[in-house]
Every structure is written in C-alpha cells, then in structure tokens.
C-alpha positions as CSV (number, residue, x, y, z in Angstrom):
1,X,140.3,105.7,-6.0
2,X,141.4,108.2,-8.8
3,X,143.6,110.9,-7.2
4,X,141.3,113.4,-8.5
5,X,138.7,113.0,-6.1
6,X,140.6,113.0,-2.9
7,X,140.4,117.2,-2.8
8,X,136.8,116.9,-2.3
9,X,136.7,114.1,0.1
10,X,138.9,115.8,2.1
11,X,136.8,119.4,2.1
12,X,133.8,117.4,2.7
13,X,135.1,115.9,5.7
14,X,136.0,119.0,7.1
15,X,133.2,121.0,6.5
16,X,131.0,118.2,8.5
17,X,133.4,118.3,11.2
18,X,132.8,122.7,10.9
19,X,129.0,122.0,11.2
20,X,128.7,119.3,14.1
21,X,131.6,122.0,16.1
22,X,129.0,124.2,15.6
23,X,126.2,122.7,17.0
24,X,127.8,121.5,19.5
25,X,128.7,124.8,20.5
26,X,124.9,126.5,20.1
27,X,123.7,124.0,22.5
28,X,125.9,124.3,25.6
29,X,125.4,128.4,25.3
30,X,123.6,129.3,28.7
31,X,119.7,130.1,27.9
32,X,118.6,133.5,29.1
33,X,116.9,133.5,32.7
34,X,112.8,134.0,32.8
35,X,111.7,137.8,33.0
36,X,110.2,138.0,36.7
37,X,106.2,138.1,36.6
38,X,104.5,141.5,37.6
39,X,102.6,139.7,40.4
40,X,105.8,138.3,41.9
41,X,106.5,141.0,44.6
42,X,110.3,142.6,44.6
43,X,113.3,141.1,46.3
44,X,113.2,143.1,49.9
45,X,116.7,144.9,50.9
46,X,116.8,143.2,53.6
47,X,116.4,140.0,52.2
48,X,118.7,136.8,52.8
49,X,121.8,136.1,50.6
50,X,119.9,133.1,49.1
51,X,119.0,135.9,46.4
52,X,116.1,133.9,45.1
53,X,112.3,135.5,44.5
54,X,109.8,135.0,47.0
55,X,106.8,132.7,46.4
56,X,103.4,134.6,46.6
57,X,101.6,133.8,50.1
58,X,98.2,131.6,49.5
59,X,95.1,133.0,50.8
60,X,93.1,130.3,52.8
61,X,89.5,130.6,54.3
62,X,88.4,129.2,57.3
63,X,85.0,128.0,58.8
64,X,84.0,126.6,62.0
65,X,82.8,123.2,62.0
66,X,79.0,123.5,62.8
67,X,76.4,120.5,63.1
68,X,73.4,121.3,61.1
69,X,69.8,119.0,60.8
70,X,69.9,118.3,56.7
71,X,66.3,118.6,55.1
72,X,65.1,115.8,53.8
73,X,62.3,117.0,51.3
74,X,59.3,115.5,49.6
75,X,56.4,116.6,47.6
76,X,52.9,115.0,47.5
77,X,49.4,115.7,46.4
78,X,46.6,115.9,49.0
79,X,42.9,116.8,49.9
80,X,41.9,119.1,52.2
81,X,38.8,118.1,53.9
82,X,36.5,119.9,56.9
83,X,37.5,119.1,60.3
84,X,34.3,118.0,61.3
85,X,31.1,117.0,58.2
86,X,27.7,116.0,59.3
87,X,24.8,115.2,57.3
88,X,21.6,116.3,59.7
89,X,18.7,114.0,58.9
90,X,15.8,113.5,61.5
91,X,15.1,110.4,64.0
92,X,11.7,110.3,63.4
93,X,8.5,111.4,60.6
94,X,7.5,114.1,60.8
95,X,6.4,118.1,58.9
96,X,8.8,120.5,59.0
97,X,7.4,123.3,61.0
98,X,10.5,125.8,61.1
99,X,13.8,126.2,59.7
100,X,16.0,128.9,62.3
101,X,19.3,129.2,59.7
102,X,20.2,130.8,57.0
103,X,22.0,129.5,53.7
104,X,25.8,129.3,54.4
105,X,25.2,130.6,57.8
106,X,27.7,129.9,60.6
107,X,25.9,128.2,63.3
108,X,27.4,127.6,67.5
109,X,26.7,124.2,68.6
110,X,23.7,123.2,70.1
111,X,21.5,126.0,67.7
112,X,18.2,124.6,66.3
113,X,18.3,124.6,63.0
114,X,15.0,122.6,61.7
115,X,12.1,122.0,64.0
116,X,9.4,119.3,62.9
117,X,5.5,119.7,64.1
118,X,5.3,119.0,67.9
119,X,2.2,119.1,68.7
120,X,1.5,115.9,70.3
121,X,5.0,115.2,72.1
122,X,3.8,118.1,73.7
123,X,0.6,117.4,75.0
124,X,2.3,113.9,76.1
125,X,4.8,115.8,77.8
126,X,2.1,117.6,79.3
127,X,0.4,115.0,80.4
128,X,3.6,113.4,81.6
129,X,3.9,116.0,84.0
130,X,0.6,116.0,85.4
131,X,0.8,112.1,85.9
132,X,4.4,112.8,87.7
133,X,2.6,115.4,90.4
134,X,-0.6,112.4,91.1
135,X,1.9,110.2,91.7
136,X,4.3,112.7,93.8
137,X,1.5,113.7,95.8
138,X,0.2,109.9,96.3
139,X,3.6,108.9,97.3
140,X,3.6,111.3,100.3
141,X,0.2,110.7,101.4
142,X,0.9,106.9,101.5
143,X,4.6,107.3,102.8
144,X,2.1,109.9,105.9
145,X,-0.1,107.1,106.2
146,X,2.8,104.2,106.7
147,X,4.2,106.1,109.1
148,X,0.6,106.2,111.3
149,X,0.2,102.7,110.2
150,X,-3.0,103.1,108.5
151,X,-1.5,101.4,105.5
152,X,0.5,98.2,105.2
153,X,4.3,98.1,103.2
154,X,2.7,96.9,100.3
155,X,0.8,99.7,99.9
156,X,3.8,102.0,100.3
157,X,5.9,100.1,97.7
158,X,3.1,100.3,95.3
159,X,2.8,104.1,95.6
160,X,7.0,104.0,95.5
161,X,7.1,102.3,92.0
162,X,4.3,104.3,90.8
163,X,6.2,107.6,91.0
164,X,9.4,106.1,89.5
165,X,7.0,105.0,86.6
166,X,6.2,108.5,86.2
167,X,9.2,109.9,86.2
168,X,10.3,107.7,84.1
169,X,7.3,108.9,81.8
170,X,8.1,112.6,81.7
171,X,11.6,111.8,80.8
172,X,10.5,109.7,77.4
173,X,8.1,112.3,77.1
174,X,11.5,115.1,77.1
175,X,13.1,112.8,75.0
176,X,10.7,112.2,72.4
177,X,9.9,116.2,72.2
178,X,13.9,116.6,71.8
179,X,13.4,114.5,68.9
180,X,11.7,116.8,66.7
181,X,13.7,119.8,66.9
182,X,17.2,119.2,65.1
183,X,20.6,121.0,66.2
184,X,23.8,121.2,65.7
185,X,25.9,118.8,67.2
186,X,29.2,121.6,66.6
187,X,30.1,124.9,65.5
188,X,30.2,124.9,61.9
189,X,29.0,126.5,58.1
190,X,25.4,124.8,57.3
191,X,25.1,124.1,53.6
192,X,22.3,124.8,50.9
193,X,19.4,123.5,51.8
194,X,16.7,121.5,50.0
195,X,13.8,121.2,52.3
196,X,11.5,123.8,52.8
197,X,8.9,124.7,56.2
198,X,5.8,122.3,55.2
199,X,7.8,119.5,53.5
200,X,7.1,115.7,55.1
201,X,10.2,114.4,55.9
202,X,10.8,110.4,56.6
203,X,13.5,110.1,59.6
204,X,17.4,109.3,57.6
205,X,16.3,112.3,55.0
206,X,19.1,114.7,54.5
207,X,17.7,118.1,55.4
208,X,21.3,120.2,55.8
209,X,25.2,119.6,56.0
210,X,27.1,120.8,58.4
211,X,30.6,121.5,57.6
212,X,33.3,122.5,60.8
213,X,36.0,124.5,58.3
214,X,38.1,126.7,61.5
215,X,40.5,123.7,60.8
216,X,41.1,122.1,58.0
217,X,42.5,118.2,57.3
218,X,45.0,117.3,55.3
219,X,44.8,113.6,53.5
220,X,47.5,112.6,52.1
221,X,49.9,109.7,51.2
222,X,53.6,108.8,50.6
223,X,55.4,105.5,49.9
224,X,56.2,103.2,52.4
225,X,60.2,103.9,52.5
226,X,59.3,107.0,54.3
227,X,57.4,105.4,56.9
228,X,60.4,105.8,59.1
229,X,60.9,109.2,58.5
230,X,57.6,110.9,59.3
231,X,56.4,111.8,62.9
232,X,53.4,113.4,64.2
233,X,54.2,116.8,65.1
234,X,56.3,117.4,62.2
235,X,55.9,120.3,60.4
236,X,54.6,120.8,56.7
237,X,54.6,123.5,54.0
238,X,51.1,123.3,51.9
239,X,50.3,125.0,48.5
240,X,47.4,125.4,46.6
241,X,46.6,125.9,43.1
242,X,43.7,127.8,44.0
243,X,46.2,130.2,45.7
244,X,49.3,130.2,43.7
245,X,52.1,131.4,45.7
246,X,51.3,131.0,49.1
247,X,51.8,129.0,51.9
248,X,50.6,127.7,54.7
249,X,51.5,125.9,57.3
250,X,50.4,122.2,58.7
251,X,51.3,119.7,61.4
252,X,51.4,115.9,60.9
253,X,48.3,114.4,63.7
254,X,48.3,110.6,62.3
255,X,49.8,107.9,60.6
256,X,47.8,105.2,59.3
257,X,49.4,101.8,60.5
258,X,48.1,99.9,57.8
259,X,49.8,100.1,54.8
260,X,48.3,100.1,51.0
261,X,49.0,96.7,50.0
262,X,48.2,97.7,46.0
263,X,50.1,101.4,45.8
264,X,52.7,100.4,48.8
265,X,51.8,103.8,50.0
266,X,51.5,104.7,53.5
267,X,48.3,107.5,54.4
268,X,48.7,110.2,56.6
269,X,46.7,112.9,57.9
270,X,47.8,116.7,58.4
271,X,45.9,119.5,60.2
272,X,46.0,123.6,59.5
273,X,44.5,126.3,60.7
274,X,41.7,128.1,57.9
275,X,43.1,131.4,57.4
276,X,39.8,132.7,56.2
C-alpha cells in the first residue's frame, strides 16, 4: 500500500469510530416521561410513598335478574265471519201474506218475520179443538158410566184412545199452523230481502238472511310447526285494512285437529267482540 494513502485510512477509521460513539450515546439518553392526561385526577397529599398516579375508577351498572315470558310473534291473514248466519227459507208452499221486518233491521229471537197464508191450518186447528172437547166430554161420560157399570171396559178403552187421538190432532194441527209463520231462530241483522207480500213461495226458497254480528269469528290459519304453540284462550291482536290503525282484541276458541295435508297449515278459529 503506497505510504500516501495511510493519512486517510487512518482519519477514516476514526471518524466511524466518532459516529457509532455517538449513536451509541443518543440512544441510552433517558426519554422524557408522558405529560399526565387532564382526566387523570391529581396525586392526593396524603397519598402513599409509591408516588405513582391513580387509575380512574370504572363506572359499572347493575340490574336485578328478572324472569320475563318472551313473545313469540306471528302474523297471518284471516276472515272475519258472523257468529251465527242463517238462510230462512219456508217448510212448506205457500203465499206470502205478511212480512213484519224491516231491511237491515235488528231482530230478538223468536220475532216473525214472514207469515205465509194460513187460512186453512186454521180452520183445521179449529176443528182440532172442537174434535178434542167431543172426545173430552165422551171420555168422562163413559169413564161415569164404567164406574155405574152400565158400560163394559171395552167401551172405556175405546173412549180412552179416542181422546188421545185427538189430542194428538190439535197438536199436528199447532204444528202445521207454526209452520207458516217464519221466525228467527236468534237475535241478529236480517238482510235485503227479495220476496215481496203476495209472492208464491216453494218450501227451501230463500226469503231473508239472518246474520248474528254482536260477535264476530275469526278464521284463520298458521303452519303446522306452531301447532304446539297455540292454545285456546290465548290472546290475539287483530287489524283491519278497513280500519287502518286500530286494534282490536280476540281470543283463540278452536283448533282444528286435522291438519291441511296440501298447505301443511293448521286452521284455527278466533272470536271478538263487534265494537259497533
């Protein structure tokens, strides 16, 4: 190596070992300790002599353990249907000779609402009557005369049946005269009707429906997974879109046992009071 050169190797050498002095000296210099926080709170006076900062307390809420029934909705669409729907058509033929309601009228049970002409159930119930009061009347006499043995037992048994033929008489007589008056077998609404007094009606002719709306029915269905989850007596929540926004409350009355075998839907009926 040319003498020359040495100088510089030897500068070199000791400028590198200037620098890594140096660097080893920046990083064993202490760091500066963290500025406190302004939420941290002061050291008290009459803290320990451990000297360091407190830890914030933690703020922890705390419930009682309750046991609560977790609602287990569903939604479904459903009819509502009257309580009670009758069709009223007469038993027998016959000419309409009244009509005692009104169009949309609410009628108690038992009203008559159509009456057909009579006229000959009651002369046969007339003459029912009279033939009941021969045969009461021959009844005693012979029943006087058995007794004074003017007549034999025969006689007296005769007399017997005849009165219980009568009165057997008057009552289809009652019956067939009960026929021609039509009434209503509950309270209810009656419909519109399409018969007028005069029409000739055959007996199964629809004269008038009959529609019990105080409370309603519900028809409805849900599928079969719920099947053990619904009760009778179990309350319901109804809504309409004729009357958006309220509700009104139901109660479960049946569950159908048989189960749609095509939809796998089980049907189940619901009843509510009509709020109007």
């Amino acid at each position: 190596m040319p003498s020359s050169r040495r100088p510089i190797i030897v500068i070199s050498l000791i400028g590198l070992a200037a620098l890594a002095g140096y660097a080893w000296h920046v990083n064993r210099a202490p760091q500066p300790a963290p500025a406190p926080s302004a939420a941290a709170p002061a050291k008290g006076a009459g803290s320990g002599s451990g000297g360091g900062v407190q830890a914030a307390p933690v703020v922890v809420e705390t419930h009682t353990v309750q046991t609560r029934a977790l609602a287990d909705d569903v939604s479904a669409v459903g009819s509502l249907v009257s309580n009670e729907s009758v069709v009223l058509r007469p038993e027998v033929s016959g000419r309409i000779e009244a009509i005692r309601f009104r169009d949309g009228e609410a009628v108690r049970r038992g009203a008559v609402l159509v009456e057909l002409d009579a006229a000959v159930e009651r002369a046969e119930l007339q003459q029912a009557r009279a033939s009941l009061t021969l045969a009461e009347s021959n009844f005693r006499r012979t029943q006087d005369l058995f007794g004074r043995k003017f007549v034999s037992q025969s006689s007296l048994d005769d007399a017997r049946a005849q009165l219980e033929v009568a009165r057997a008489g008057l009552a289809l007589a009652q019956a067939r005269l009960a026929r021609m008056q039509i009434r209503a077998p509950f309270d209810g609404v009656v419909g519109i009707r399409s018969v007028s007094p005069g029409d000739f009606v055959k007996d199964g002719d629809a004269l008038i429906n009959l529609e019990d709306i105080a409370t309603l029915k519900l028809d409805f269905r849900l599928p079969e997974l719920y099947l053990d989850r619904v009760r009778p007596g179990q309350a319901l929540e109804v809504s309409s879109d004729v009357l958006p926004g309220e509700i009104h409350a139901a109660t479960v009355e049946a569950i159908d046992p048989l189960i749609d075998a095509q939809g796998r839907a089980v049907r189940l009926r619901a009843s509510l009071v009509n709020p109007d």
